[in-house]
Each structure stands twice: as structure tokens, then as C-alpha cells.
N, C-alpha and C positions, 0 to 999 in steps of 0.2 A: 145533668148528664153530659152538657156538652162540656162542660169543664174538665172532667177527666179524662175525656176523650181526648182534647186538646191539649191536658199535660201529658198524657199518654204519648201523645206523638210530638211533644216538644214544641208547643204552639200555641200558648196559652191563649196568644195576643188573637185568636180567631174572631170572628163576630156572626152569629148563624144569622143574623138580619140583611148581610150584606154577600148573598145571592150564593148558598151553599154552605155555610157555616160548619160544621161537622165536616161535611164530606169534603170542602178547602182544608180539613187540618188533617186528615186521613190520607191526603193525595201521596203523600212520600212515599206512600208504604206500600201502595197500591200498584199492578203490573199495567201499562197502557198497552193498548194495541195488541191484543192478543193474538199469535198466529188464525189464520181463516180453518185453519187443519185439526185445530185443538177443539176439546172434545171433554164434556164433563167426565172425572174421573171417576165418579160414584154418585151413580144419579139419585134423585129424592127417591120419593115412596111412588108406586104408580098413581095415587091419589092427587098427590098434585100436578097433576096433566104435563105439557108442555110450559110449563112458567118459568120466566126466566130462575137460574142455578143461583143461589147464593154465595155469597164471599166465607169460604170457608176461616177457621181460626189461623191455619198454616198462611194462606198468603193474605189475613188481613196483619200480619206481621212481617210480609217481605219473601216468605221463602213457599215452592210452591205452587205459585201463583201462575204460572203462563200457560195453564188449561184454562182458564178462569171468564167468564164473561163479568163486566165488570157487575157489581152489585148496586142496589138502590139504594138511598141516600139515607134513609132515614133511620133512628135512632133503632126501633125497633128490632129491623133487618138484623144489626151489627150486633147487636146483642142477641139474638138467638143466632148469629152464626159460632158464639163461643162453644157451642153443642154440633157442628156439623162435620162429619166424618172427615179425619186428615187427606189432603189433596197429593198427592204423591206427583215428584217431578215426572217432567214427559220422558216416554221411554218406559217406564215401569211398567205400565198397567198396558195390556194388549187391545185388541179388539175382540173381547169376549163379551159376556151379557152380560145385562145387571144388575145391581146389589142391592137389597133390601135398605135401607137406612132408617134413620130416626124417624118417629112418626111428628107430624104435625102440632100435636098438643102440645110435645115436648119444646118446638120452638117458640112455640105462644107462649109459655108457661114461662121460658126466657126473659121472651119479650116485656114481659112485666117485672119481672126481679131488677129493676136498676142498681138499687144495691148490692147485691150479692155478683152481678157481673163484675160491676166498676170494682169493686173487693178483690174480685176473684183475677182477674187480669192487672192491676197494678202493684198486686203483691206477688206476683210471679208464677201463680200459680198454672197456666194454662199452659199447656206444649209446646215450647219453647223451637223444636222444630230438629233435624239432626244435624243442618249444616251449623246451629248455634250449638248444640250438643258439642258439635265433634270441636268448633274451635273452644268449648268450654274446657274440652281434655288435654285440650295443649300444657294450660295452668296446671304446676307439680301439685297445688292444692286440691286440685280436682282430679287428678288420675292415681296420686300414689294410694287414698286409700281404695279405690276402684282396686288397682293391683294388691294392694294389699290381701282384700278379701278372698279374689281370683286364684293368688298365689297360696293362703294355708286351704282354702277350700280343697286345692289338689293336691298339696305337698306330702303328704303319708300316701297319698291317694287310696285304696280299695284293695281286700284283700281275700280270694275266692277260698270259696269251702265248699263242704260237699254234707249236706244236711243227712242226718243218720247215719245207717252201719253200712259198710258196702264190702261184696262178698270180696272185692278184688281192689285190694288197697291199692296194686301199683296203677291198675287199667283206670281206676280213678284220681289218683296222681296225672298220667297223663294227660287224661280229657283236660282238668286244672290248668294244664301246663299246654296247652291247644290252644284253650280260650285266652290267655294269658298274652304270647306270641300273636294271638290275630291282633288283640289289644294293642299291642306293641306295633304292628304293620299299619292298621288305622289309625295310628296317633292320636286313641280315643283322648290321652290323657293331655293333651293340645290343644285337642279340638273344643273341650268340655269348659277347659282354662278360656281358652278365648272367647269361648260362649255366655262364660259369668262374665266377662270383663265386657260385652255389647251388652249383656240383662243390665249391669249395673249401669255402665255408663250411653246408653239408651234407652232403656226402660225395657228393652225384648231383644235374647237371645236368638239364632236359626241354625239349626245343623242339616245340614241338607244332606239325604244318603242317594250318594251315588250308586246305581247298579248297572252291571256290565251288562251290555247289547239292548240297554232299554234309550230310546231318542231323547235326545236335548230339546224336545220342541211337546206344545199341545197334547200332540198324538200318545206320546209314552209318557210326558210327568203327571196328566191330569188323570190318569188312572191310580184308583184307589191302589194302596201297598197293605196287604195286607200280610202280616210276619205269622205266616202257618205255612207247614209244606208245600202245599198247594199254592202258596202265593209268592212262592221266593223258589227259587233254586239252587241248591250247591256250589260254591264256587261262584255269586254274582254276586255280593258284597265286594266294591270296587275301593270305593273311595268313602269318605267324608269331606263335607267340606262347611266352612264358616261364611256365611250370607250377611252381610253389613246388613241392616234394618232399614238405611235408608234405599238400598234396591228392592224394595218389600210392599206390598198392601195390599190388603185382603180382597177377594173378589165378591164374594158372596156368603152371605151369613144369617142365620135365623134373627129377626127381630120383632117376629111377631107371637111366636107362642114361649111362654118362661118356663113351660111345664116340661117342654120336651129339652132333649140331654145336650143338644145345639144349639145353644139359644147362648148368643153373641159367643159365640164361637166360629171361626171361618171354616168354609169346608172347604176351599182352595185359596192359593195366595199368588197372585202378580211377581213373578220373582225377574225384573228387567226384560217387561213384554213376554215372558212366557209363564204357562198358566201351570203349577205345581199344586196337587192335589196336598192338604191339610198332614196326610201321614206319612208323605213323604220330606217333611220340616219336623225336626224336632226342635221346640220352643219354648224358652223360659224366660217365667215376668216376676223379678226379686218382688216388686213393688207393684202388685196390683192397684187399677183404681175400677172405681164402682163402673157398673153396665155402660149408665149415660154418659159418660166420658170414655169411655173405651174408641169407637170410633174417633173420635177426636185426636185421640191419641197412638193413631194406627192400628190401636189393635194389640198397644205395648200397655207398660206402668209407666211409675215418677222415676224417674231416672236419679241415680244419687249427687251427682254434679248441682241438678236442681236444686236438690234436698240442702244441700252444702251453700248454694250464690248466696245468701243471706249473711250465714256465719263469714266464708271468709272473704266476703266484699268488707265485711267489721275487721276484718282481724287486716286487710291491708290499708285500711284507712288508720286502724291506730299502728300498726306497725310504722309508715309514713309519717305520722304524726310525731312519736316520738323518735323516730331519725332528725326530723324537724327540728325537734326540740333538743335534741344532744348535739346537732350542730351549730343550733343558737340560743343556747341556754345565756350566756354571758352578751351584756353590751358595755361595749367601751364609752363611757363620758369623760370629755373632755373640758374641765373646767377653765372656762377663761377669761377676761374681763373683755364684756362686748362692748362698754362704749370704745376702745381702743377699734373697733369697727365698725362702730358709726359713723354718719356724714351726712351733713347739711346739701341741701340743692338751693343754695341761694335764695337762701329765705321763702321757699314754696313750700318746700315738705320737709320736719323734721325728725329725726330718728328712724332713719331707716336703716336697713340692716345692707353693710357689705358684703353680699351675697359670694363675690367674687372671692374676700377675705377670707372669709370660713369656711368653701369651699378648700381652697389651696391651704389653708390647715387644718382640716381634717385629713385629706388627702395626703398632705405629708406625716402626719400619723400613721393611718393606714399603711403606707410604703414602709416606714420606717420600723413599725412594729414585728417583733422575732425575740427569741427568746437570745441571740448573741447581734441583736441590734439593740442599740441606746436611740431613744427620743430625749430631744431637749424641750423642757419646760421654762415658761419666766418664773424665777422662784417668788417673785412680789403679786400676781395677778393670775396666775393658772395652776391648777392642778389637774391629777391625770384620777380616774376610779373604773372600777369593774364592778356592773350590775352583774348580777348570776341568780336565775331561776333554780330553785331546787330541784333533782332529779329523783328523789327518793319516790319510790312508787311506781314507777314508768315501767321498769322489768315484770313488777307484780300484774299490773295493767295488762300491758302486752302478751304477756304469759297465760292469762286468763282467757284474754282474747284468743288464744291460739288454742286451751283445752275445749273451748266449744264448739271448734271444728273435729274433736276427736269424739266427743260423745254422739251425736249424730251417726255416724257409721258404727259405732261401739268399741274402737280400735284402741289399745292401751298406749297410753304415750308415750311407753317405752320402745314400742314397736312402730308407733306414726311418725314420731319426733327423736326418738333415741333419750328421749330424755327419763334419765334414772331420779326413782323416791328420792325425794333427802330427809334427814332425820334418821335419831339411831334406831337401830332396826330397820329402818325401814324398807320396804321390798315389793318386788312387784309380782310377787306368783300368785295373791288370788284374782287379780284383774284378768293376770293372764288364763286363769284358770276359767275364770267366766267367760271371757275371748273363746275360748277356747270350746265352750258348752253353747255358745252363738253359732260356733264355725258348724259344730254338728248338726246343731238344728234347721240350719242352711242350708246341710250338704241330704236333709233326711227329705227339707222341704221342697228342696228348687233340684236336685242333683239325683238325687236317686230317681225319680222317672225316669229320666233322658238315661242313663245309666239301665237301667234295666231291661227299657226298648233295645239298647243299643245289644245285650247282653244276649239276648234273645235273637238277636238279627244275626248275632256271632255265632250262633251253636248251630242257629240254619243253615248259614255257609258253612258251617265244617262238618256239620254230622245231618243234616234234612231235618233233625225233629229238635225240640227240646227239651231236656232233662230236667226232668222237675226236682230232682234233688240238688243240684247246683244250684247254687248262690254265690253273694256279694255280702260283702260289710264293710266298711267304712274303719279305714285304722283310725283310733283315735290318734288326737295332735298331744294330748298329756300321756306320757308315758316314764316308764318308772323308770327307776336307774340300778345298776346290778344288785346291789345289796338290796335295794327293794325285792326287785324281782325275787332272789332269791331264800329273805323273808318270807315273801308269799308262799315260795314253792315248799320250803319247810312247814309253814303250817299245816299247809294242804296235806300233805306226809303225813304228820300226827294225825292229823283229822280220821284220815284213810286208816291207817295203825288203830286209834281204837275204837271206828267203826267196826274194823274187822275182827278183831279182838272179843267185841261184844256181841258179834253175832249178826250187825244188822245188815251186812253186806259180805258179798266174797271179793276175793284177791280179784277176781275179772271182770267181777263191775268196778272195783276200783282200777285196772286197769283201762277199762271199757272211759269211764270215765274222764279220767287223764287224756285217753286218743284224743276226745271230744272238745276238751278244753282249749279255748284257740289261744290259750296265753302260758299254755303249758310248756317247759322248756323241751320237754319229750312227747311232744305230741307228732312229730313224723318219725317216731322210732318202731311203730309197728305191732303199737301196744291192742291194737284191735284184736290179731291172735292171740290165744291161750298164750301161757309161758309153757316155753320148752323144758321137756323132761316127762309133761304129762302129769297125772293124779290128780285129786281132787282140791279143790281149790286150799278146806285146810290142811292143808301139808305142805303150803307156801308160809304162813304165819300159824303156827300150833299155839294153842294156848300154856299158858303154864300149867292147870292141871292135865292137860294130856302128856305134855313134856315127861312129867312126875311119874303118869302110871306106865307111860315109857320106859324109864329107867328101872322103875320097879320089876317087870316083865324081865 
């Protein structure tokens, strides 16, 4: 055990016989002297009384750490602190009450998995922390597909409808077109983007809703929101705004019963010393992980950067590698008779080498070498040659290396790297197409809550209630192209034509229907009403035997 603790922290050379061992190879990492003012940030269980706080996972890596009493030395401890609720910088967390945590089994139960710790922390996998996050995002390999995803998840963005018939087509156009404009004033569609771009690249999203004349402090955030008439007012949707994760952590959370609907769920959150009730955050975690990591990990998921340091730590080690090698594929030898650089030391030592000699020509090689420079050779005793490593492969290598950083996010190459199929035919629309059945299932799993809450908060502020017919949908990101479109719309015709023909429907359900269709070319044309002139539906398409006895008549 103490061995990987001690590659862990870059100090292998430790010796735990010589007065600390472990806890000597831990020191770097560790915070000394913590202020007298600092204050555990999320105390144990009431069970374990007054005992000294253990060394959480955040500041037993550096970040963190200056709430902290230091922790006890021993193997034990340091391993079940890999399970102890993340420790949030000072400043965050207020002086409010405190938080259920992990129970005690949980860190004994640690305490004895040596393997699975030492596993689990030198393959990366533990919380990495958000000040290592956020320099993780600097690297274009780690943020473009963050934005990637960020960017199609909103790029059609949402498109409002009004479920069933409604007696008053325009006065329902409008409302549409209300909700639509407040959307537009809240920069829902900003706020939502920058919200996937924290889930991903922190592991948890926050959308914080402002409301007008309610306090920036205790008093007004730590009061429940609840989005009914009664609990909102007209006109008090103020703002939105986007809460970094690292001014965030949780105050208080069920961890003792699994049965009830709160259970590792916070029911308020620390937002930079002030205490904001759970429904006043709206929060999204692309990348859940299981209960007993949760705390550990604030309260977020695996963040994709994480997910990613493996891949493209490989992909810049061979990229480097073979730059390496393209700019020293070839060496120059220089063939040339060394005894003319030999020299006696008066009968003591023979055959040693003019060091000075072969220096000062190779060196004028060097200098002299260009493709409109000449080097002079002895033509009796020297020649000149070029070694050259082959390069064939190196592109295939490197190439590879780099598609494993795109299957990981799911992102097609063409859209990560720009890089287009080769071969004939070859194309990239069904990649995209599955890209693209991803983005939905994304936008259905992580997006639409937040979206719906928000949607709801919007029709409070404009109208006190909510309309249960109003909704959302999600444009899709495949979309057809006219001639498609128009394809369709023709089918749909004939279909309509000899339903109607045969009986099984009238002109007004097939107009009825058409209103309905949200991909219909004439679906705002007002096809809800009857068609004008009146009479009975057949007397828009008559059949050919009535035509017949018409004319007979």
C-alpha cells in the first residue's frame, strides 16, 4: 500500500520505517497551518461524536484543503477518505447547520479494499477537483467536444405547440408567441447552452432563477419556490443566471433512508456563503455516478474532460512522437579513415581517438551542409551516407490515436476533426445521422426538465396559471431538404385523396389533420376551420358515381 501512495505523490524513494513513511510522501499535497477560523465544511454523522475531521479526497490532492484539520497518518484513514463528501473552498459554505454524510461502515468498508482504492485513484478515476477541471478546459482537446455537444444540443433549439383543437386559433398563436418573446428576454437559450457546457465539462450544471423583490441572502433564497400561483407572482421572473459548480455545495441531504424520494438528493445548496433552497437551482448531471460517490464528487457526475485525459494524453504523446520522428528520421554518417586521428601519448596509451579531430569535422559537415552548399570529401579515405528510418505508418498511427478521442464523446470526425471519409463513395451521413439520434436522446434526457420547469415558470409570469395544452418539442437536427419535403407533402395528398374517396374519413378531418401536423407545409394556414363556402364535407371531393348521377339529373 505504501508504494502506490508514494508513486502517487512522486516519491517512491520513501521508507515508512524512518519516522512517518506514508505520511513523509503525502506532505506536498497536504495544506499546513490551517487558519484558527476554518471550520469543517460538512461534518461526519452525529455518531462519530467530536473526532478529529478526516482528510477529504479534494484536499488529499491539493485543492480544497484550508478548512481542513490535518488528518492521521495512517493507511487506513487515507483510504476511506477516497468516499468523504467534497470539501468546498472557504467562502462557499455559510454558517448554517449540518449535513448528514456517509455513514461509518461505509469508510471501514474502505478501509479494507486496498486494492480497489489504490486502482481506483492512480487510474484517474476519483474527483479530480474544478480548479483541475477548469485548467483541464483550457486544452482545444478537452473543450471542443464539450462545445460541440453544448452547441447541436441547442442549435434547432425547441419549438412550441399547442396540443389539440383550440376554439381560437389566433388567441393561441399569441399565447405561443408570449412564451416565445419571454424565452427570448431570459436568454433561456444561453443559459441552457452554458448549462451543458458546466454538466459536461464539471460534471454539474446550475441555473439559478432570479426573482424580483425576493433577498439575495438566507432570508429570501432558502425559502422553498414553489412554480403554482400561489407561489410565484406575475411579473417576478427577473432573471436567469449560470452558477460555476465550483461556488456550489450542498448543505443538507438525506443519507439515511433510500425509500424516501430524497435520499442523496440536497434539499439546499451553499451558493458563495449563501444558503439557496434545492428549487431554486435548476441542475443537470450528463454523467451520473452511483450514491457513494456522489458526495465525493459534490453532489455532480464524471465530468467528460476526465472521461477524455486517458485518450488524449495517448494521442499527444504519439503525436510528439512522430514529429520526433519526421524531424529525425535521417542521420548523417560520415565515413572516414580514423587512424588519420589517432595519436600516440609517448608510449603510455595507444590508440586513442582525436576527440578534437572529429569533432571539428563533423562540425564542418554540419555547417556546411544545404542543399546549394558543397562539402569536400577525401576521395581515397572518406565517404559521406544517409540513414533514414521509414515513415510509412506514422499518419495511420497518429490518425488512430486521434479517432479515440472522438468515439468517447460520440462526435463524428467529420464534425470533431473536419476530417472527410475517403474512398469512393464514401460519406458521412449515417454517422451523422446517429450523432444526431445521440443529440436527441440528450436533449430528451438532460434538457427537457430544465426546459419544462423553465416553461412553466414562464406562463406564471405572463398569465398567473398554466396551460395545460401548451407545450415544447425539440426540432430535430436531421431535416429533409425541399424536394424531400415536398415528396412527403405529396404522399400525404394521395393518402388524404383516397381515404376520402373511400369513405373512411371527411375533407375536415383530413383538414383537421394537416392543422395538426407539425411538419406540414400548411399547418399555420387555418386549416382548423371548415373550408369556406359551407356544405357538407362530400361536396369538397364527390365521388365519381355521384359525379355520374349528377350529370344524369
Amino acid at each position: 500500500m505504501t508504494n502506490w501512495l508514494a508513486r502517487l505523490c512522486g516519491r517512491s524513494g520513501a521508507n515508512p520505517a524512518q519516522g512517518g513513511g506514508v505520511r513523509a510522501a503525502m506532505e506536498p499535497f497536504l495544506p499546513h497551518n490551517p487558519p484558527a477560523a476554518a471550520l469543517p465544511l460538512i461534518p461526519r454523522h452525529a455518531a462519530h461524536g467530536g473526532g478529529r475531521r478526516r482528510l477529504g479526497l479534494g484536499a488529499m490532492f491539493g485543492f480544497g484543503g484550508d478548512a481542513m484539520q490535518e488528518p492521521s497518518s495512517t493507511v487506513q484513514d487515507r483510504a476511506a477518505a477516497l468516499f468523504q463528501p467534497y470539501q468546498a473552498p472557504r467562502g462557499v459554505r455559510g454558517a448554517g447547520g449540518t449535513a448528514l454524510a456517509m455513514d461509518e461502515g461505509l469508510g471501514a468498508y474502505a478501509s479494507a479494499q486496498y486494492g480497489m482504492v489504490s486502482g481506483f485513484v492512480e487510474q484517474g478515476l476519483a474527483f479530480k477537483g474544478y480548479p483541475t477541471l477548469a485548467a483541464m478546459m483550457l486544452r482545444a482537446e478537452f473543450r471542443k467536444p464539450v462545445e460541440i455537444i453544448a452547441r447541436e444540443a441547442t442549435r434547432a433549439w425547441i419549438r412550441f405547440r399547442c396540443n389539440g383543437m383550440q376554439a381560437d386559433a389566433a388567441q393561441t398563436a399569441a399565447r405561443l408567441r408570449a412564451v416565445e418573446l419571454e424565452f427570448l428576454r431570459l436568454h433561456v437559450r444561453d443559459v441552457v447552452r452554458r448549462q451543458i457546457v458546466h454538466g459536461l465539462g464539471f460534471g454539474v450544471g446550475h441555473i439559478w432563477i432570479g426573482l424580483r423583490g425576493v433577498p439575495l441572502n438566507d432570508a429570501g433564497q432558502a425559502v422553498p419556490l414553489c412554480p403554482t400561483p400561489h407561489g410565484m407572482a406575475r411579473g417576478q421572473l427577473e432573471r436567469l443566471v449560470n452558477i460555476d459548480p465550483i461556488w456550489t455545495t450542498p448543505n443538507s441531504y438525506n443519507a439515511d433512508n433510500p425509500l424516501r424520494a430524497d435520499y442523496y438528493r440536497p434539499a439546499d445548496w451553499w451558493v458563495q456563503g449563501v444558503l439557496v433552497n434545492s428549487s431554486r437551482l435548476l441542475s443537470v448531471v450528463p454523467f451520473e455516478v452511483p450514491d457513494i460517490l456522489k458526495p465525493a464528487f459534490n453532489f455532480g457526475g464524471l465530468a467528460l474532460p476526465q472521461m477524455l485525459e486517458t485518450y488524449v494524453h495517448n494521442f499527444l504523446r504519439t503525436r510528439q512522437s512522430v514529429s520526433d520522428m519526421v524531424s529525425n528520421f535521417a542521420t548523417k554518417i560520415l565515413k572516414t579513415d580514423m587512424s588519420g586521428t589517432m595519436q600516440s601519448d609517448a608510449g603510455a596509451q595507444y590508440a586513442d581517438i582525436d576527440a578534437q579531430s572529429v569533432t571539428a569535422r563533423v562540425a564542418a559537415m554540419n555547417a556546411w551542409q544545404s542543399n546549394n552548399g558543397t562539402f569536400v570529401l577525401d576521395r581515397e579515405s572518406e565517404d559521406f551516407d544517409i540513414k533514414s528510418a521509414p515513415l510509412s505508418g506514422l499518419a495511420e498511427l497518429q490518425a488512430q490515436s486521434q479517432e479515440f478521442m472522438a468515439g468517447i464523446p460520440g462526435i463524428p470526425l467529420v464534425k470533431l476533426f473536419g476530417i472527410q471519409p475517403q474512398g469512393l463513395n464514401a460519406s458521412s451521413q449515417g454517422e451523422i445521422r446517429v450523432f444526431y439520434d445521440e443529440i436527441a436522446a440528450f436533449q430528451e434526457a438532460h434538457m427537457a426538465p430544465v426546459l419544462r420547469a423553465l416553461f412553466h415558470l414562464v406562463q406564471l409570469n405572463l398569465w398567473g396559471r398554466i396551460d395545460p395544452d401548451l407545450d415544447f418539442e425539440f426540432v430535430p437536427l436531421w431535416q429533409m431538404s425541399e424536394q424531400e419535403a415536398a415528396a412527403v407533402e405529396k404522399t400525404k395528398t394521395d393518402m388524404d385523396t383516397a381515404n376520402i374517396l373511400s369513405g373512411k374519413i371527411t375533407a375536415h378531418e383530413a383538414r383537421a389533420r394537416e392543422a395538426a401536423d407539425a411538419h406540414s407545409l400548411y399547418r399555420t394556414a387555418g386549416l382548423v376551420h371548415p373550408m369556406p363556402g359551407g356544405g357538407p364535407d362530400t361536396d369538397f371531393v364527390k365521388t365519381p358515381q355521384a359525379k355520374r348521377a349528377e350529370q344524369h339529373e
